[in-house]
C-alpha positions as CSV (number, residue, x, y, z in Angstrom):
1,X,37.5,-45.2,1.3
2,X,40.2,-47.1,-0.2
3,X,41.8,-49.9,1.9
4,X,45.3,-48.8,3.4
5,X,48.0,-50.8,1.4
6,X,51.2,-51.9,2.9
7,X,54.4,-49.6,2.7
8,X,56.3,-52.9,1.2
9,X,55.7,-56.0,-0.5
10,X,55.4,-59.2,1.6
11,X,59.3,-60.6,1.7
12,X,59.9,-63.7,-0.6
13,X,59.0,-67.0,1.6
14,X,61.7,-68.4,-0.2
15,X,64.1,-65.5,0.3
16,X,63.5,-65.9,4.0
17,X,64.5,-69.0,4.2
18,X,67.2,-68.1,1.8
19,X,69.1,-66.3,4.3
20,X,67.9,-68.5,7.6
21,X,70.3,-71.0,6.0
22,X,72.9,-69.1,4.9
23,X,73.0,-67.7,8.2
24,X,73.0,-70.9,10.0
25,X,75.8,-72.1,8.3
26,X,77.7,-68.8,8.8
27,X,77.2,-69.5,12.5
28,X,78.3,-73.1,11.8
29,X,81.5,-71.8,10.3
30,X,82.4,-68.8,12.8
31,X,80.7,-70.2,16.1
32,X,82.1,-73.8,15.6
33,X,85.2,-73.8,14.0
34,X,86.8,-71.9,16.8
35,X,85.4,-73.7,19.9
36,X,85.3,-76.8,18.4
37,X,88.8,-76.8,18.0
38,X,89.3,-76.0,21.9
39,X,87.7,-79.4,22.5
40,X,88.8,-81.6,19.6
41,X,91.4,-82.1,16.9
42,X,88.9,-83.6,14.4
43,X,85.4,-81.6,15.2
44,X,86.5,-79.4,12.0
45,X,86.0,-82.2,9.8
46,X,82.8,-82.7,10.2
47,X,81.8,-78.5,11.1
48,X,82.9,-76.9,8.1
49,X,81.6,-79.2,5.6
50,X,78.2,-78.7,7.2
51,X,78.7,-74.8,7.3
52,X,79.6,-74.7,3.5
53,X,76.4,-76.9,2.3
54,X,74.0,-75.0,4.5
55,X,75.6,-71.9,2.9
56,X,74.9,-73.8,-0.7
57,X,71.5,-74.8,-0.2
58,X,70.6,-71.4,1.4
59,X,72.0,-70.0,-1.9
60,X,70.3,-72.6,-3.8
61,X,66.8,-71.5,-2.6
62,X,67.0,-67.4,-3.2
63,X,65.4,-66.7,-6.2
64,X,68.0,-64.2,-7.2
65,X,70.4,-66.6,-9.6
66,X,73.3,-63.7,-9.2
67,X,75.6,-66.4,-7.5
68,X,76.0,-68.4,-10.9
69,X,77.4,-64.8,-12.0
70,X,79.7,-64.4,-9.1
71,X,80.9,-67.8,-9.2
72,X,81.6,-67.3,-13.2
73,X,83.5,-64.3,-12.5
74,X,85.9,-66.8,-9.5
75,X,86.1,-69.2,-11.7
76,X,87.8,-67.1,-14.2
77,X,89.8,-65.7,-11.8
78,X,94.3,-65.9,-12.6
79,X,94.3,-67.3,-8.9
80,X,91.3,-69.7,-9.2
81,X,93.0,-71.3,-12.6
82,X,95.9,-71.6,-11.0
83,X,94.7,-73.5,-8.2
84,X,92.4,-75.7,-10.5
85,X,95.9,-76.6,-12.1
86,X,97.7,-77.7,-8.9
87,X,94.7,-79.8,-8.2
88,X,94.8,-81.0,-11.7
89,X,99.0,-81.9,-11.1
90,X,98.1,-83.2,-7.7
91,X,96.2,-85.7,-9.4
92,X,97.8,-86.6,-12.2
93,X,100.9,-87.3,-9.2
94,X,98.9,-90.3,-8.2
95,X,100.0,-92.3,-11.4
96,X,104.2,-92.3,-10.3
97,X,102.8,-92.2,-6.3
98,X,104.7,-94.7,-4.7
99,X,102.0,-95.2,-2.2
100,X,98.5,-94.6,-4.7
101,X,95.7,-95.8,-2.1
102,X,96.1,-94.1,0.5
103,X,97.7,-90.8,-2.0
104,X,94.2,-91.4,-3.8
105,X,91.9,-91.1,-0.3
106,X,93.9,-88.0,0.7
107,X,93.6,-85.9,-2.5
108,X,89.7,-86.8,-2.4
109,X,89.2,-85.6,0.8
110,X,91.1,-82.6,0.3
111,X,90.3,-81.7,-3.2
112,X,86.7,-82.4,-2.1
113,X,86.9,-80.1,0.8
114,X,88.6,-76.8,-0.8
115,X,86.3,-77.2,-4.2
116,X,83.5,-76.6,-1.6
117,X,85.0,-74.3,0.4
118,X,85.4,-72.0,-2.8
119,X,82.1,-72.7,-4.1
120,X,80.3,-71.4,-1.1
121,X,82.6,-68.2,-0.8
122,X,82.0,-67.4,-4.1
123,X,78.0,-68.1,-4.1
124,X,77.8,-65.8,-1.0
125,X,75.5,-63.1,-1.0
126,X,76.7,-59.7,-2.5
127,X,76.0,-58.0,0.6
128,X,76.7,-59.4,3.8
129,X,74.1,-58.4,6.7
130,X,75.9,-56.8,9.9
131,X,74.2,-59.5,12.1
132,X,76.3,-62.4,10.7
133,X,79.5,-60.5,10.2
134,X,79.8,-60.1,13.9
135,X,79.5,-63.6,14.1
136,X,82.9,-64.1,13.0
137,X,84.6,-61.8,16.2
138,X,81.9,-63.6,18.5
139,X,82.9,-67.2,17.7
140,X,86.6,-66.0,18.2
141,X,86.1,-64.7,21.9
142,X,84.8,-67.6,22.9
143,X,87.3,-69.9,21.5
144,X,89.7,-67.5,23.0
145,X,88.5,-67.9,26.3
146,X,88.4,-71.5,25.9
147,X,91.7,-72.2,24.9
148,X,92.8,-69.3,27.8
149,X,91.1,-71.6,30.4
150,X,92.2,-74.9,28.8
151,X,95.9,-73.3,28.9
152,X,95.7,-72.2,32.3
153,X,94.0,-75.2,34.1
154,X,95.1,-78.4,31.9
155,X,98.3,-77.2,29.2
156,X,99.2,-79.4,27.3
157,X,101.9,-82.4,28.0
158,X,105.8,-80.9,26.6
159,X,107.0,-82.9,23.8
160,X,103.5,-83.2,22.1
161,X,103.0,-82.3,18.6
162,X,100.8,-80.8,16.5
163,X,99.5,-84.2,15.0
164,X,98.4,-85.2,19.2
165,X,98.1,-81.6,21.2
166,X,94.6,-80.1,20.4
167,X,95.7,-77.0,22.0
168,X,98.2,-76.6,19.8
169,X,95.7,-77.0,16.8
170,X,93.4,-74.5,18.6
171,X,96.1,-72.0,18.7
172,X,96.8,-71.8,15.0
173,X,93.3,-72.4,14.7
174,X,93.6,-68.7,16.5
175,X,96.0,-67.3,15.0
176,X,94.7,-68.0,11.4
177,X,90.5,-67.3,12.5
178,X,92.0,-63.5,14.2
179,X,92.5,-61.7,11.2
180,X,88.9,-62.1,9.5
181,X,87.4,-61.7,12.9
182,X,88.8,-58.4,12.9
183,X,88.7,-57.5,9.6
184,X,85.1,-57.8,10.3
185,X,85.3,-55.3,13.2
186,X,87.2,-53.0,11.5
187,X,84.9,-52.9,8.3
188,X,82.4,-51.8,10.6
189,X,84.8,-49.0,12.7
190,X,84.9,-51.3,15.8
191,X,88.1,-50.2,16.4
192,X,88.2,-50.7,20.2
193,X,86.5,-54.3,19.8
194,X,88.8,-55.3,17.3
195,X,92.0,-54.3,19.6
196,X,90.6,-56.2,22.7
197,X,89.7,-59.3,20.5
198,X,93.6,-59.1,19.1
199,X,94.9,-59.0,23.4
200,X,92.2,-61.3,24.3
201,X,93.9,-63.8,21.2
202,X,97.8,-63.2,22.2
203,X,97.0,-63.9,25.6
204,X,95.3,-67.3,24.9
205,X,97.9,-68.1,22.6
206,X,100.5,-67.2,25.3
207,X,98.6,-69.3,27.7
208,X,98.7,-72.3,25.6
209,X,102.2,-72.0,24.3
210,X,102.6,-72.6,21.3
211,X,105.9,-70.9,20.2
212,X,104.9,-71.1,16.1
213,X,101.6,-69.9,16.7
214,X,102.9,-66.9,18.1
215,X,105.7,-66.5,16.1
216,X,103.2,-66.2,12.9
217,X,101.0,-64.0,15.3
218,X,103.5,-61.6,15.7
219,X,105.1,-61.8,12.0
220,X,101.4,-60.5,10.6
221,X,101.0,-57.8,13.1
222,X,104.4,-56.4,11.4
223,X,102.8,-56.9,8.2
224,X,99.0,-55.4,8.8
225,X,100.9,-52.3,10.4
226,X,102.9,-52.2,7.5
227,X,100.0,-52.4,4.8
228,X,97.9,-50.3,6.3
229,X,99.2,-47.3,4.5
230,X,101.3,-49.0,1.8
231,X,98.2,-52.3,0.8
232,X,100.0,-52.8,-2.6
233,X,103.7,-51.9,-2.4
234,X,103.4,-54.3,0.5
235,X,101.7,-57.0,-1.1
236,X,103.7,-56.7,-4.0
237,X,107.5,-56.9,-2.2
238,X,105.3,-60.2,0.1
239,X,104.3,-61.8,-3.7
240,X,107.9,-61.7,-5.2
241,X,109.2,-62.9,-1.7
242,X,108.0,-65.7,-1.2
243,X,107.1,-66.7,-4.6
244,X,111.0,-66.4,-5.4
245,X,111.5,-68.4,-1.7
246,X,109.1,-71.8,-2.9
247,X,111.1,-71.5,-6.8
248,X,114.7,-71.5,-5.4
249,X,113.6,-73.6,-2.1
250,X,116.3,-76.9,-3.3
251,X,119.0,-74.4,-4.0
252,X,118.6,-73.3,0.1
253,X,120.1,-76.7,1.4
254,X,123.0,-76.6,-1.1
255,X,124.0,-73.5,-0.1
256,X,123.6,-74.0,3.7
257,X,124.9,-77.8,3.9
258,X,128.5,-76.5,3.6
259,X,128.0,-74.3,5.8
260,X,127.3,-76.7,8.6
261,X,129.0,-79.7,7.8
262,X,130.1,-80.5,11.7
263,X,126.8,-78.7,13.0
264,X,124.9,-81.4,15.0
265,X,121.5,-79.1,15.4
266,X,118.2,-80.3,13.6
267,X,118.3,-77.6,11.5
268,X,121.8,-78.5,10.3
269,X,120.7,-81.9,10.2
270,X,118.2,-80.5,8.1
271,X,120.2,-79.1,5.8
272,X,122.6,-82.0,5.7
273,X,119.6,-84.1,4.7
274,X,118.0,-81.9,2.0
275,X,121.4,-81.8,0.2
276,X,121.9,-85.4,-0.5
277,X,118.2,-85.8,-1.2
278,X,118.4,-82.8,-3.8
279,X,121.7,-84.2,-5.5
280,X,120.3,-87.7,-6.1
281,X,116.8,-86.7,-7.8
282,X,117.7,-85.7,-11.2
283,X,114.5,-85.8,-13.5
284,X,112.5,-86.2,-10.4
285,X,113.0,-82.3,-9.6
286,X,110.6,-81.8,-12.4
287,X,108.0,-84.3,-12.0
288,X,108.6,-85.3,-7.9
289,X,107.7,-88.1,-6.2
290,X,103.9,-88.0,-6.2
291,X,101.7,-86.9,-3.8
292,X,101.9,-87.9,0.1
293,X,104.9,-89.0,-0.7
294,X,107.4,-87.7,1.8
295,X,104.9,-88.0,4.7
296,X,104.7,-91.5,4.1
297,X,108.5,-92.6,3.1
298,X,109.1,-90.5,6.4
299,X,107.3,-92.9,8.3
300,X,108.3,-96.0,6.6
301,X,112.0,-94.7,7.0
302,X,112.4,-94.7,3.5
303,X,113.9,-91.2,4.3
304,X,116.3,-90.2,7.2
305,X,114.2,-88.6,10.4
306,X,115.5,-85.6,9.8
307,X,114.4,-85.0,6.4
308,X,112.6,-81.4,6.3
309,X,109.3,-81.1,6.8
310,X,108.7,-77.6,5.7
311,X,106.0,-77.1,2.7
312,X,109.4,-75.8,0.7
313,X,110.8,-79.4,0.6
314,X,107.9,-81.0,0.7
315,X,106.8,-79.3,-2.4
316,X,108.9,-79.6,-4.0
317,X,109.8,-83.7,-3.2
318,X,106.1,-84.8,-4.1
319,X,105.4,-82.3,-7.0
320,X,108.6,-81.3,-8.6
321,X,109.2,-78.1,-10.6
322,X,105.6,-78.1,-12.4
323,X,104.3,-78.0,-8.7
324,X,106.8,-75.1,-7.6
325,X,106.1,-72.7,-10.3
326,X,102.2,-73.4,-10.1
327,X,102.7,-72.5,-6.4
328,X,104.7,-69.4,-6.9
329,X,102.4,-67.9,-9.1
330,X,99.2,-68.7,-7.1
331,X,101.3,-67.1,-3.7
332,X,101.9,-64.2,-6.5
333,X,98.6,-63.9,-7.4
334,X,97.2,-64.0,-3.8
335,X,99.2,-61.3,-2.3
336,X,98.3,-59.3,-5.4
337,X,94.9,-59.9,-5.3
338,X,94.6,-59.1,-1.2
339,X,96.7,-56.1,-1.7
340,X,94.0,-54.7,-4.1
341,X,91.1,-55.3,-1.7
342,X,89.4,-52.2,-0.6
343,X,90.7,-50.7,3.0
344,X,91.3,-51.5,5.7
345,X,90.4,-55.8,4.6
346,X,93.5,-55.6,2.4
347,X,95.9,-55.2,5.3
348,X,93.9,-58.5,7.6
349,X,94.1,-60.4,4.3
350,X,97.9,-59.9,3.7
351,X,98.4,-60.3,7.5
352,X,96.7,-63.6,7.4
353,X,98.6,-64.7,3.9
354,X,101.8,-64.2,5.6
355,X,100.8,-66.3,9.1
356,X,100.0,-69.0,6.9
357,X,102.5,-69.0,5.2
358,X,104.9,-68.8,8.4
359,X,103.4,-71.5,9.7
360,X,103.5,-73.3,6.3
361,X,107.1,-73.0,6.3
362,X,108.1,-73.9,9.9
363,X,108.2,-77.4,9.2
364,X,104.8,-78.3,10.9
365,X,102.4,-81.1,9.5
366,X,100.2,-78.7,7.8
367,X,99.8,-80.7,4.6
368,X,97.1,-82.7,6.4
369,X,93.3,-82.3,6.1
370,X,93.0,-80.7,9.1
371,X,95.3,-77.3,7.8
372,X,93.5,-77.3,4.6
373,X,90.3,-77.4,6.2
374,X,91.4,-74.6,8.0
375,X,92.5,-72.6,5.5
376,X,88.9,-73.4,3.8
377,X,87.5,-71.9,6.4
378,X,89.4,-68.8,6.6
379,X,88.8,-68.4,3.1
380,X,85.2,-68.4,3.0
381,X,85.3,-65.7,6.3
382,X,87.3,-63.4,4.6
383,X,84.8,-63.8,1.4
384,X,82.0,-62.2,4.4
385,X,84.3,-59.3,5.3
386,X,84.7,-58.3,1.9
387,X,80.8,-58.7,1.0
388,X,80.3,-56.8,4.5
389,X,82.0,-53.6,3.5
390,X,79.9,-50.1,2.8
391,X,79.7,-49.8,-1.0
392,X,78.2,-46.5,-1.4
393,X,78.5,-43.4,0.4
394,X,75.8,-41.2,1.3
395,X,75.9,-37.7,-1.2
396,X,75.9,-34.5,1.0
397,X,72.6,-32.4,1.6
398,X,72.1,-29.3,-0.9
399,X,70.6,-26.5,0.4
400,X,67.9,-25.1,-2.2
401,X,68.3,-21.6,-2.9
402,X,65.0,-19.6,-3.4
403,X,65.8,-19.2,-7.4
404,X,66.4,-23.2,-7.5
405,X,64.0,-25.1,-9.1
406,X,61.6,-27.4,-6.5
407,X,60.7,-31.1,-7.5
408,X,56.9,-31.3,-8.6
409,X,54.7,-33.7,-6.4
């Protein structure tokens, strides 16, 4: 008698491992992120680049070589050449950067930390297993309890901002981490889960106070209930928008200055500011100042307090026209690309495009590390949902007739 044989080949040792590590630093990523940000303003630093390399070497060890393939295809990608270019400009800023040390340190640690962000989103398998999608929604509900508990026993001092109140990191940390979390649910038609995780988030967010964070919270709930039949009109109109909003951003103070010439709010202020600083550039409107420029003339009182600190100006102020357009066309090319995502991610991807860019816009710090570490993050989450989703469906049974032919054995 022969000996029985196994139904399946013995799994790959290497494979196995393979996917412990790309697990682990999925977990890192979804589990860590989120609570670490309850606890500290600077755990992210050092959590997402050790999610991202565990992701790497995990990819490095299966056997399968697709991810040079996938990563190929990114790298070819309109978006993904655009962004190689700002990088590129960012750089090249550093020669006229009237502050080029420190400019220099910055735009290593950044560039360093979205290069390998993008790496490990696009070397991620081609299938992502259930198991660490609901990761993502898991790490959430406990950060959202954390922060809910941190709000309600020990809120934060008024008059803090975001560069010294960790809760007020943690809530855009919140509001950004929401929409994969529930992209992930949704993929997987945990409708119910997915609606409890969103109250469990605006109540945390409420507790904590943080008036931006819910302003942005509240903006891409308008926009997710808005693509969810339209993906692509929506995205499209979102593209034009606020590409068209970063290329005319200097011509907004010019046209609101005279407006409020005897206004004495901050906004006006604002205004007031942006106009003399947009008159007196002349060739520096193409080139700007460099990067980290603003930031620092800001705090050396170079420029007035009230300058604007919205990622319009700023922009604009460090990397001139060249800058503007590049950004433009890479906000164009994002909303365009999430629009075209299959249903229902595109809607949580164009939701969480236009929260970023809210809070972009509000005049927050989020040019620092930490918001682009953030955004890293989010990136390489939403690169799980969209590996997560059901690529085939199951054909329907055919009933054999007695005249239809039978399959031989």
């Amino acid at each position: 008698m022969a000996a029985s044989t196994p139904s399946r080949p013995l799994d790959n040792p290497a494979q196995q491992a393979a996917g412990l590590l790309i697990r682990l630093g999925v977990a890192v990523l979804a589990i860590g992120v989120p609570c670490g940000a309850v606890l500290s303003r600077r755990v992210i630093f050092s959590v997402m680049p050790v999610g991202a390399v565990l992701i790497l070497l995990g990819v490095a060890l299966d056997p399968r070589r697709a991810h040079l393939e996938r990563l190929r295809s990114l790298l070819s990608s309109p978006a993904a050449v655009t962004a190689l270019f700002i990088l590129a400009w960012a750089g090249l800023t550093l020669v006229w950067t009237p502050f080029a040390g420190l400019a220099a340190e910055r735009y290593i640690k950044t560039a360093g930390t979205l290069l390998l962000a993008a790496v490990a989103a696009a070397s991620l398998p081609a299938h992502t297993k259930t198991s660490n999608l609901y990761l993502l929604p898991l790490g959430l509900a406990i950060a959202a309890l954390g922060a809910l508990a941190m709000g309600v026993v020990a809120p934060h001092a008024p008059g803090q901002d975001i560069e010294t109140s960790t809760l007020d990191r943690a809530a855009l940390t919140l509001t950004l981490l929401v929409w994969p979390a529930l992209a992930a649910l949704a993929v997987r038609d945990r409708w119910a889960s997915a609606g409890a995780l969103a109250v469990a988030v605006a109540v945390a967010i409420i507790a904590v106070w943080t008036p931006t964070a819910l302003a942005a919270l509240a903006l891409g709930a308008i926009t997710f209930s808005l693509a969810t039949s339209l993906p692509q009109r929506v995205g499209r109109a979102l593209g034009v928008f606020f590409g068209a909003l970063i290329m005319l951003a200097p011509a907004i103070p010019l046209a609101l200055a005279p407006l409020m010439r005897h206004g004495a709010g901050a906004f006006a202020l604002a205004m007031q500011t942006a106009e003399r600083i947009v008159l007196g550039e002349g060739l520096r409107l193409v080139t700007g100042h460099g990067l980290d420029s603003l930031s620092r003339s800001i705090a050396l009182a170079y420029l007035p307090a009230g300058t604007p600190r919205s990622v319009l100006f700023e922009i604009w102020y460090e990397f001139g026209v060249v800058g503007a357009l590049a950004l433009a066309l890479l906000v164009l090319f994002a909303f365009h690309r999430a629009s075209l995502a299959p249903r229902p991610a595109a809607a949580f991807l164009l939701a969480a495009l236009v929260c970023g860019l809210i809070i972009s816009l509000s005049g927050l710090v989020t040019a620092q590390l930490w918001w682009m570490t953030l955004l890293a993050v989010v990136g390489v989450q939403f690169a799980l949902v969209l590996k997560g989703q059901y690529r085939s469906v199951r054909p329907a049974a055919q009933v054999l007739s007695a005249g239809s032919p039978q399959i031989q054995s």
